[in-house]
C-alpha positions as CSV (number, residue, x, y, z in Angstrom):
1,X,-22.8,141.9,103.2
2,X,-19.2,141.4,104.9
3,X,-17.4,138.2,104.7
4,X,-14.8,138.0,107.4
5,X,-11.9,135.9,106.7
6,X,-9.2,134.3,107.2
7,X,-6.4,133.2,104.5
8,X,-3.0,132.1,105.1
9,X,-0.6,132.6,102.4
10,X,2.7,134.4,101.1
11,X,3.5,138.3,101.4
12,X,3.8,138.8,97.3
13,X,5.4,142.0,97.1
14,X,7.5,144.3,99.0
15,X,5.1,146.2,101.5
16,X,3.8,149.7,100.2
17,X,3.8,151.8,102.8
18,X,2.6,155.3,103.5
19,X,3.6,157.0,106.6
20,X,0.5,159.2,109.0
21,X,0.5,162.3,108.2
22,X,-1.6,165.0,109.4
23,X,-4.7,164.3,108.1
24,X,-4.2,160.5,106.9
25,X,-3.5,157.6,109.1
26,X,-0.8,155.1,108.4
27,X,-1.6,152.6,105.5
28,X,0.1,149.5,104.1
29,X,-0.9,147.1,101.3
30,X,0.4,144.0,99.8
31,X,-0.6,141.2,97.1
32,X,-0.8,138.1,99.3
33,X,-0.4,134.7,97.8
34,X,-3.0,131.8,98.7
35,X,-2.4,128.3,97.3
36,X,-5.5,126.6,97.8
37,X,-5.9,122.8,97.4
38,X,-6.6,119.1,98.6
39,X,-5.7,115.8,99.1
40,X,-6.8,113.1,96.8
41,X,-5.7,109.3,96.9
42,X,-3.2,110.9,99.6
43,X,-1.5,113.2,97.7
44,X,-1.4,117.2,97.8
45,X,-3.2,118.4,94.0
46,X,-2.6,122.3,94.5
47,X,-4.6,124.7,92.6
48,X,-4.5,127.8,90.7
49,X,-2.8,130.7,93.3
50,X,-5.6,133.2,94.5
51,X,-4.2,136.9,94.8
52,X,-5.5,139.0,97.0
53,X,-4.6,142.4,98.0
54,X,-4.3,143.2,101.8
55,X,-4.8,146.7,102.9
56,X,-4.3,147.7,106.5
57,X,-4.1,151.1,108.3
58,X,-2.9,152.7,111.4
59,X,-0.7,150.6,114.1
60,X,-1.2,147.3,112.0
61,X,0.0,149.4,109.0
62,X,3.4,150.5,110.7
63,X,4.2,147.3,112.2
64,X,3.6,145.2,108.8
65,X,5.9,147.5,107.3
66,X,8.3,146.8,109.9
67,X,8.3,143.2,110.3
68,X,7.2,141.5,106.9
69,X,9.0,141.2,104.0
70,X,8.1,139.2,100.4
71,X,8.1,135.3,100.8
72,X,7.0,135.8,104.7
73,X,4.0,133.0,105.3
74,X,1.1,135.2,106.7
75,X,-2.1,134.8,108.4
76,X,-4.5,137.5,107.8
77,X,-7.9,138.1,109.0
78,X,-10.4,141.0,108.0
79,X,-13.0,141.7,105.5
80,X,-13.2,140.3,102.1
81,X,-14.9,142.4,99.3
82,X,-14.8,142.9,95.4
83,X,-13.0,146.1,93.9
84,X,-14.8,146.8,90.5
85,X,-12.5,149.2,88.1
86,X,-12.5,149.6,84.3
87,X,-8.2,149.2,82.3
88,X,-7.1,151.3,79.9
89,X,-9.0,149.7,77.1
90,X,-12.2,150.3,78.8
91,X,-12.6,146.4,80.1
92,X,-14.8,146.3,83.5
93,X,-12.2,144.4,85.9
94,X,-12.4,142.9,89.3
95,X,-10.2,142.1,92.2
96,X,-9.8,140.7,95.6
97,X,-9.2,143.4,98.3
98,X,-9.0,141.8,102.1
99,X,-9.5,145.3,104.6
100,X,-7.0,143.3,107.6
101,X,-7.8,143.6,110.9
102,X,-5.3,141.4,112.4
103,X,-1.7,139.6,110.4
104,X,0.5,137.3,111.8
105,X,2.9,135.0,110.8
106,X,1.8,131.4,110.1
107,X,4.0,129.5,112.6
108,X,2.5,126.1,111.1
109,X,5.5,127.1,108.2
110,X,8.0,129.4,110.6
111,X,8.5,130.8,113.7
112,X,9.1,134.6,114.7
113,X,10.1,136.6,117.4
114,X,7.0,138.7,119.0
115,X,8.4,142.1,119.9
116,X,5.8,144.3,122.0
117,X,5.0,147.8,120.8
118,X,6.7,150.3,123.5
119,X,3.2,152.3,123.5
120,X,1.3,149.4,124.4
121,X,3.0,148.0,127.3
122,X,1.5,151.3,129.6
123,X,-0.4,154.0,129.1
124,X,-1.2,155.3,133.0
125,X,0.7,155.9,135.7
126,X,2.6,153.3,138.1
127,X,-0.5,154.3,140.7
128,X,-2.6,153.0,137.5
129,X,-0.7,149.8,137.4
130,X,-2.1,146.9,139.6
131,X,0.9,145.1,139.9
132,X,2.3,147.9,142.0
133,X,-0.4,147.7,144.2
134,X,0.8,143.8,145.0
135,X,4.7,144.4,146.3
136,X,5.5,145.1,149.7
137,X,7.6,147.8,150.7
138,X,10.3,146.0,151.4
139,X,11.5,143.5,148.6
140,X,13.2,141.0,150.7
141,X,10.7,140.0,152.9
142,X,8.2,138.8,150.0
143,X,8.4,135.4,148.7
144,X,9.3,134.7,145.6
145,X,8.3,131.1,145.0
146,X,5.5,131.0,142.5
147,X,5.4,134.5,141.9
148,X,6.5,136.4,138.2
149,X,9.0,138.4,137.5
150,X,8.6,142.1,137.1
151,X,8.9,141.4,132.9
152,X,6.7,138.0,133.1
153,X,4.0,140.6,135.3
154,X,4.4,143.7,132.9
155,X,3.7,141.3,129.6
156,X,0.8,139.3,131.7
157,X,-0.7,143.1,131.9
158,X,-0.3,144.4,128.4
159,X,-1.6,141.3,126.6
């Protein structure tokens, strides 16, 4: 059984990263920090800090590597399973691993700057791209009222 998640929380270490190389894809993992708790008699009682360790791969892993850093409040969504290892001293252990499939940065606690992989904006040709298809040959004589810019058009596209 998978258990998709969702946990918001604090980056808890610097990111390991490991960069693609010919036969591996990209990979990043970090401990994140979740401070469960509740409200009782209107007051926050916080409990014990759950750690869990993200692990992402491919595009997610190069841009996490990239853009957070230890102490960043995080969203992260993916699967949640138990990794079972024996220590040293021969003592079965478990842990939280979350696989991520998506991470963002909690704006309920921040805010952030979204910057747009250049490989994602286009990936055919300007025959490809339908908002090409929409201007007239000659710029002038279109009206511009109510219309989007050539960036607000290219972002509408991409995402």
């Amino acid at each position: 059984m998978d258990a998709h998640v969702t946990l918001a929380g604090n980056v808890g270490n610097d990111i390991d990263y490991r960069s693609a190389t010919r036969d591996q894809d990209a990979w990043a993992s970090f401990r994140l920090g979740h401070n469960p708790g509740y409200r009782k008699e209107g007051e926050w009682v916080n409990l014990a800090t759950v750690w869990v360790t993200v692990n992402c791969r491919r595009m997610l892993a190069r841009n996490i590597n990239d853009c957070m850093r230890k102490g960043d409040a995080v969203l992260v969504s993916g699967k949640l399973r138990t990794r079972l290892w024996t220590d040293a001293e021969g003592k079965e252990r478990e842990s939280l691993v979350l696989d991520a499939d998506s991470i963002g940065h909690d704006l309920n606690r921040g805010t952030a700057r979204f910057t747009r992989n250049s490989s994602a904006l286009r990936t055919g040709s300007a025959d490809e791209d339908p908002w090409q298809a929409e201007q007239t040959s000659d710029p002038e004589a279109s009206d511009d009222a109510g219309t989007a810019s050539d960036e607000e058009a290219e972002l509408a596209v991409a995402g």
